[in-house]
Each structure stands twice: as structure tokens, then as C-alpha cells.
TINULUM-115484 format. One record per residue (C-alpha): x, y, z; residue in one letter. Coordinates in pm, 1 decimal, always signed. Layout:
<rs>
<r X="X" Y="Y" Z="Z" aa="A"/>
...
</rs>
This chain:
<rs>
<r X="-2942.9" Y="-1334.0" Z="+965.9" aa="X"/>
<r X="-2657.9" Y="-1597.5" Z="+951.5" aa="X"/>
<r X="-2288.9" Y="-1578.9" Z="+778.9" aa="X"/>
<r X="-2323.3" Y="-1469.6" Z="+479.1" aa="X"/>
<r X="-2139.0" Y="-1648.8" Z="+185.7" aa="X"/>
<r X="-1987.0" Y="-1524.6" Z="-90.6" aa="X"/>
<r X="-1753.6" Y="-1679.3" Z="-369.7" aa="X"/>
<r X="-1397.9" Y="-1622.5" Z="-136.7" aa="X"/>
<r X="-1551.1" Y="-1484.7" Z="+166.8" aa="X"/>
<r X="-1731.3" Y="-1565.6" Z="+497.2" aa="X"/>
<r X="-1873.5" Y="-1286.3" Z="+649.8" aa="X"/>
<r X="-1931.4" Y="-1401.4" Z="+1030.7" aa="X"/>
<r X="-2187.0" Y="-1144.1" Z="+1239.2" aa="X"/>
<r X="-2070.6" Y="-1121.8" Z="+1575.5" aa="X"/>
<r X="-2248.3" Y="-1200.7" Z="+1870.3" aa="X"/>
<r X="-2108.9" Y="-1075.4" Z="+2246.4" aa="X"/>
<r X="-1925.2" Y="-1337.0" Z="+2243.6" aa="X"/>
<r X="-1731.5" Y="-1262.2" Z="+1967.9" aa="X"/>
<r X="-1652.3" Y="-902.6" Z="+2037.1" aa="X"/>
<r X="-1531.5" Y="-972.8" Z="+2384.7" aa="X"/>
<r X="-1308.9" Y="-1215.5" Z="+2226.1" aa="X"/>
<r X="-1209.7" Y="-975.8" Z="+1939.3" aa="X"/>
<r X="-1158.4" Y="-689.3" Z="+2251.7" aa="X"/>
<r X="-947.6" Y="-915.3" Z="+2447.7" aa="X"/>
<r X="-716.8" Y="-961.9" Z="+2099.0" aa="X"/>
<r X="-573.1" Y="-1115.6" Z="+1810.1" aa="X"/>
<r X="-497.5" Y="-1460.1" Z="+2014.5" aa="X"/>
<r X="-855.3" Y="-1445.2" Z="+2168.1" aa="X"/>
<r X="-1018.9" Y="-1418.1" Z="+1831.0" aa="X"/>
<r X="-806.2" Y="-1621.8" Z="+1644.5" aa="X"/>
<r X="-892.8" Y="-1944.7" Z="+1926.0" aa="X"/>
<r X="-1283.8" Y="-1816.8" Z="+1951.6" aa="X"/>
<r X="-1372.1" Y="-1823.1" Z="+1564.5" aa="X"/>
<r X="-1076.7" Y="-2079.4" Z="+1454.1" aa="X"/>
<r X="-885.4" Y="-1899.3" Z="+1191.9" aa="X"/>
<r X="-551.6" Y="-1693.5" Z="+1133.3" aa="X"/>
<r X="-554.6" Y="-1335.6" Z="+1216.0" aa="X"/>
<r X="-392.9" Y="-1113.7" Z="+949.6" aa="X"/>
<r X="-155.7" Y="-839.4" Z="+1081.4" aa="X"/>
<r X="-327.8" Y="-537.0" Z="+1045.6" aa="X"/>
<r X="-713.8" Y="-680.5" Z="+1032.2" aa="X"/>
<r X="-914.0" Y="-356.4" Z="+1168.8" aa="X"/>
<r X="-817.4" Y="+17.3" Z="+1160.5" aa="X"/>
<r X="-1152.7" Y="+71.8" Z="+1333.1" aa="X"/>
<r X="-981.2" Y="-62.3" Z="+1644.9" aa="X"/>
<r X="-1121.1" Y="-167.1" Z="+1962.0" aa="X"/>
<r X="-1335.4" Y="+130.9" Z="+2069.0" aa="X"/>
<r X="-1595.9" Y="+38.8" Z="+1736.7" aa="X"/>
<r X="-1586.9" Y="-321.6" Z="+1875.3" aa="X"/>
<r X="-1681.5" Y="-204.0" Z="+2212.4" aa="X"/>
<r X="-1924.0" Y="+24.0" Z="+2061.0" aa="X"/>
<r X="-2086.0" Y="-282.4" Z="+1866.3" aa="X"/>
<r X="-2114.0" Y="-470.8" Z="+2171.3" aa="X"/>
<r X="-2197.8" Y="-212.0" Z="+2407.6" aa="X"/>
<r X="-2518.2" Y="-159.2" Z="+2089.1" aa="X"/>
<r X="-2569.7" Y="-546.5" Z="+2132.0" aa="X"/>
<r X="-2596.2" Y="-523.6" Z="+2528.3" aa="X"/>
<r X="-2849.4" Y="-237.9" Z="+2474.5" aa="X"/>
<r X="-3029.8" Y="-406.3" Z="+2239.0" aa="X"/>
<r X="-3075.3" Y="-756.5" Z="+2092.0" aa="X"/>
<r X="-3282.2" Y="-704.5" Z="+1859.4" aa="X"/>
<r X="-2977.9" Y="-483.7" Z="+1660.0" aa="X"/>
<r X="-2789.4" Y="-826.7" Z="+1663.2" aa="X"/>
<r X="-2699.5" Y="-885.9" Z="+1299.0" aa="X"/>
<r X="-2706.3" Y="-489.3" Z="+1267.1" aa="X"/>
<r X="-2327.6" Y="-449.4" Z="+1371.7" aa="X"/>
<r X="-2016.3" Y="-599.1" Z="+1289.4" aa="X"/>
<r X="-1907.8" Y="-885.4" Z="+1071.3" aa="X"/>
<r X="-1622.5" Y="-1041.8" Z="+1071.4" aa="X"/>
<r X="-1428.3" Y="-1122.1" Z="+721.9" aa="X"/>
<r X="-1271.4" Y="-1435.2" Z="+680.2" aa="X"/>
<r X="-1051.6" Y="-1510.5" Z="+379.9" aa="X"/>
<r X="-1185.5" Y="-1856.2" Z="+316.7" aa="X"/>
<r X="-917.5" Y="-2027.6" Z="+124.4" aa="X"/>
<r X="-653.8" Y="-1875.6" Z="+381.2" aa="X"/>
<r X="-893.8" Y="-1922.5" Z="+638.4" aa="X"/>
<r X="-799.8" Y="-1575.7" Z="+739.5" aa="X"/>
<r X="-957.7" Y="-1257.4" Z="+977.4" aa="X"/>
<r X="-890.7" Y="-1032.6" Z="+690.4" aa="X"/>
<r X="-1136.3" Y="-715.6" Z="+844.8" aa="X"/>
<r X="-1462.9" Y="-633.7" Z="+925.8" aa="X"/>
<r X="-1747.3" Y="-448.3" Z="+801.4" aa="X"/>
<r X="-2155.5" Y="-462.2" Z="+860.2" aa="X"/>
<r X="-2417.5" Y="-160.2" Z="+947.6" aa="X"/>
<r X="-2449.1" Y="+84.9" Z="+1175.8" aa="X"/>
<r X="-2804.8" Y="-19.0" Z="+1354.9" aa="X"/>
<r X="-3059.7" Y="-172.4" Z="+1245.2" aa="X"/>
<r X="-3282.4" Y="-13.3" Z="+984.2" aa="X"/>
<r X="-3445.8" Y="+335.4" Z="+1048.1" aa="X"/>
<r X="-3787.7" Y="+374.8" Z="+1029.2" aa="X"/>
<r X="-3791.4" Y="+509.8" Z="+668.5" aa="X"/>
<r X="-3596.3" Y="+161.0" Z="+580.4" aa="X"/>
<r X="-3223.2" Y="+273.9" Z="+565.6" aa="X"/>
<r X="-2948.8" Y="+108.5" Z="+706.4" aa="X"/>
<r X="-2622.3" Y="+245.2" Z="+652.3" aa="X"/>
<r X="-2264.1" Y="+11.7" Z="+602.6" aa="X"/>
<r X="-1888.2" Y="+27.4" Z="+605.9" aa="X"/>
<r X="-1587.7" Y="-187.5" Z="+539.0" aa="X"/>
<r X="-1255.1" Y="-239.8" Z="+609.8" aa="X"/>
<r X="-1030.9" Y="-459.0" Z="+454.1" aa="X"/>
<r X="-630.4" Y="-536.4" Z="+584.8" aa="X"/>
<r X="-353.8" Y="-383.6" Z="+355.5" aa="X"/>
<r X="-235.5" Y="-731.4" Z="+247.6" aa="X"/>
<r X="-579.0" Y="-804.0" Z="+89.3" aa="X"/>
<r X="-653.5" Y="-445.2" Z="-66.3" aa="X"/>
<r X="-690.8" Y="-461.6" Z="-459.7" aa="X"/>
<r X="-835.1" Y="-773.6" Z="-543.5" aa="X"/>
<r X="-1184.1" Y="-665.2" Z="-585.6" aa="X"/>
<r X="-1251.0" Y="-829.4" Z="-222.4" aa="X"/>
<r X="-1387.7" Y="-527.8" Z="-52.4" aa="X"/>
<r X="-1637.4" Y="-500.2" Z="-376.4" aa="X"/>
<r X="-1743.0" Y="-843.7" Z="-298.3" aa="X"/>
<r X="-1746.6" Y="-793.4" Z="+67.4" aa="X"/>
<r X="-1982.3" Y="-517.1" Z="-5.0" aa="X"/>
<r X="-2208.1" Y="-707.0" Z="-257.2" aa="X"/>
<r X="-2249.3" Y="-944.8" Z="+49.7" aa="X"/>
<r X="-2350.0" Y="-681.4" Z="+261.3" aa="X"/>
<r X="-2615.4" Y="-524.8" Z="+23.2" aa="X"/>
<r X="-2768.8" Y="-843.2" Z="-76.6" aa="X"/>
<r X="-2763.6" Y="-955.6" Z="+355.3" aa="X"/>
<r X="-2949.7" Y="-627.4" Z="+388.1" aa="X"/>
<r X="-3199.8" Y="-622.0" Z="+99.7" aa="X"/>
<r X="-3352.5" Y="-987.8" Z="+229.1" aa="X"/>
<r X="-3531.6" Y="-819.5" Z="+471.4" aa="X"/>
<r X="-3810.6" Y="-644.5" Z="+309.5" aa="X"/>
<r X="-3829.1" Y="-328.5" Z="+523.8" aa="X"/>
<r X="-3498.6" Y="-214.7" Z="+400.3" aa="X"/>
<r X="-3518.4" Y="+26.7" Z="+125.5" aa="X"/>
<r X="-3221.8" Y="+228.0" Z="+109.9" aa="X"/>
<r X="-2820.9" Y="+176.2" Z="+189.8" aa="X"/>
<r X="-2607.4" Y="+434.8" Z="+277.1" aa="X"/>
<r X="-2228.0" Y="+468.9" Z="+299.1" aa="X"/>
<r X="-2041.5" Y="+782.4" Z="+333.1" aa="X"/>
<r X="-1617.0" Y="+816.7" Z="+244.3" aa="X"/>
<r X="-1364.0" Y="+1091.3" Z="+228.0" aa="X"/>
<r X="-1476.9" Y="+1391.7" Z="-17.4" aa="X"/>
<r X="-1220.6" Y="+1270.6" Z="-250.9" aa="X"/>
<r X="-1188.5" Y="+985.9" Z="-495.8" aa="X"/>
<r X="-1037.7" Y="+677.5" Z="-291.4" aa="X"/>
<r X="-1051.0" Y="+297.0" Z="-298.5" aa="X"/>
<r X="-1421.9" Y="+273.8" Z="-82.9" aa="X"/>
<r X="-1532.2" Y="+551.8" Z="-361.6" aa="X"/>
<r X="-1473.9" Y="+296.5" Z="-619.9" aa="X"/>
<r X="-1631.6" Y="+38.3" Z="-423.7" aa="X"/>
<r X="-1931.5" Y="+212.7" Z="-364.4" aa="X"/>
<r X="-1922.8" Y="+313.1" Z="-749.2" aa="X"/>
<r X="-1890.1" Y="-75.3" Z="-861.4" aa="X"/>
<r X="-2198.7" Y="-170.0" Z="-617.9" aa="X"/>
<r X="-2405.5" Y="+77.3" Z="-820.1" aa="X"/>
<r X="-2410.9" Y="+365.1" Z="-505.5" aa="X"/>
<r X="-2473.3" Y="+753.6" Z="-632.7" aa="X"/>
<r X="-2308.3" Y="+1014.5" Z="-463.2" aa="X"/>
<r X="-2599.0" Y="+1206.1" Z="-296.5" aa="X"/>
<r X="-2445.4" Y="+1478.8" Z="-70.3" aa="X"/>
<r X="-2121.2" Y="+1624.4" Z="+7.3" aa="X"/>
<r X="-2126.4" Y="+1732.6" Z="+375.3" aa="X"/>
<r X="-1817.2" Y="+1955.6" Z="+595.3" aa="X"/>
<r X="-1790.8" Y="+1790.4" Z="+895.9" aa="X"/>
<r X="-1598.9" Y="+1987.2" Z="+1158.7" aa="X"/>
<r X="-1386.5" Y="+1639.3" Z="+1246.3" aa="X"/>
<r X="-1306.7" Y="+1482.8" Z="+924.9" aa="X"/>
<r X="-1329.9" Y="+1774.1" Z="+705.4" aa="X"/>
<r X="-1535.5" Y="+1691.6" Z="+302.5" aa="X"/>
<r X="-1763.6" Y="+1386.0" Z="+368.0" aa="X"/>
<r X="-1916.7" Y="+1240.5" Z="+98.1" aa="X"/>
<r X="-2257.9" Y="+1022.5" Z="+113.9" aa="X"/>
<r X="-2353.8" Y="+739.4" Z="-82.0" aa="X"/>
<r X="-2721.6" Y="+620.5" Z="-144.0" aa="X"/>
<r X="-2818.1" Y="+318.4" Z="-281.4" aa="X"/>
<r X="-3236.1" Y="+227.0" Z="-348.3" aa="X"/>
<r X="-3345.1" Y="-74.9" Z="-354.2" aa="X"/>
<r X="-3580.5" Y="-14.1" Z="-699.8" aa="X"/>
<r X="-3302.4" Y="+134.4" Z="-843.0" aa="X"/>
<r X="-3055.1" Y="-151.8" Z="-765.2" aa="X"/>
<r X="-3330.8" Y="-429.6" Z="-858.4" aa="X"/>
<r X="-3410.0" Y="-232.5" Z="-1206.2" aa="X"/>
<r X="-3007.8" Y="-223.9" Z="-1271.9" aa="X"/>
<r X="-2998.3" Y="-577.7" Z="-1205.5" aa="X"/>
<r X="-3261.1" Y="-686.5" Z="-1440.8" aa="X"/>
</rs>
């Protein structure tokens, strides 16, 4: 898989290379993928970059399984990151998540961010079903999730985080919505 475009976005997937460079800092990444870092680009922080990359190391074949990078392309812009969590199961599902910086919240990016990530996912042929899971509340990713055409399958306590919600979306039912 390669960067995938949408209409204000670049979505980079990062390599080693671009993780150690994202680990090292703003300054690092900034000069590595030549744009702008936006204050505030990841809440996921450094230890899910150096889980991505310490995935990557294990494993190449998980390589555009991980992390993307968003970049704001008319700012040209490291606006957050989002991508999978592994490569697909054996049953076909892969599961995402997003982040977006503050700055850039509520301006239907993280929808389209997601769209990106759905359609980046669905070219390959084994993958059958996209999960996500949020809060057990109604929040910003809750509407995301709603606007890509996810169903709330399961609401799960987990002893961390507390109400967990997960999100499901199949691929017939996403290509018979789209028709």
C-alpha cells in the first residue's frame, strides 16, 4: 500500500524510518517527511510509535498495517495519525483508529481521514470487516464512526478504561450502502 490520497489529506504509512524519526521528535519528523508539525499532533504519544515500530521490526510483512501519518496538504501540516492495529486476522478483520490535533478537530477531517482508511483497507480483497472501538458514550470518533456507516456491535467493561464501545463495519454491507 502507498499514501493514500484524499481531497485535503495525505495519509503517509510509516516505515522504520519514519517512526524513529517521529520517536526522536517534532524537529526529527518535521526534517524526515518535510512538513510543519502542528502543536499537539498525537495524544497516542511515543510509546504507540514505538509499539508500531517495534510490530514493524517483528514483522515486515505488517508494514502498511500500523501507523499513518496525516498531513494537512494545503498547510502542508503533521496534523495526527491514525492506521490499523495489524494486519488482517484470519477471519479478514482489521481494526483502525484516529487521532486528529485540537486545532484541526471539527471540520469533518477525521471523517475523511477515516473514509481513507476504509477504502486503503477494503483494496485488499481478504479484508472483510473493520473494527473501531470508542468511549461508551457519544463523542466526536462516535460520530465519525456513525458518518462512515459503522454499527455499534458490543458494549464491553473494561477494567482500564471503564464502558468500551465496538464498532463493526462489513464490507457487503458498506458496498450495498454505497450502491
Amino acid at each position: 500500500m502507498a499514501t493514500v490520497e484524499t481531497e485535503h489529506l495525505r495519509l503517509i504509512p510509516c516505515n522504520s524510518e519514519i517512526l524513529k524519526a517521529a520517536i526522536e521528535g517534532n524537529d526529527s519528523i518535521a526534517q524526515k517527511l518535510g512538513v510543519v508539525i502542528q502543536e499537539n499532533w498525537t495524544e497516542f504519544g511515543v510509546g504507540a510509535l514505538q509499539y508500531s515500530l517495534d510490530k514493524l521490526t517483528e514483522n515486515e510483512d505488517e508494514k502498511d498495517w500500523w501507523t499513518y501519518f496525516l498531513i494537512h496538504k494545503k498547510d502542508n501540516r503533521l496534523i495526527g495519525s491514525g492506521g490499523y492495529k495489524g494486519k488482517p486476522t484470519s477471519d479478514g478483520t482489521v481494526e483502525l483508529g484516529y487521532e486528529i490535533a485540537p486545532a484541526y478537530r471539527n471540520k469533518g477531517l477525521a471523517t475523511e481521514m477515516t473514509k481513507g482508511l476504509i477504502e486503503n483497507a477494503f483494496k485488499k480483497s481478504s479484508v472483510k470487516t473493520i473494527i473501531a472501538h470508542t468511549l461508551g458514550y457519544e463523542n466526536p470518533s462516535t460520530k465519525v464512526l456513525l458518518k462512515c456507516g459503522f454499527e455499534k456491535v458490543e458494549e464491553i467493561n473494561d477494567p482500564e478504561d471503564g464502558p468500551i464501545w465496538k464498532w463493526e463495519l462489513q464490507r457487503q454491507n458498506r458496498d450495498s450502502h454505497e450502491r
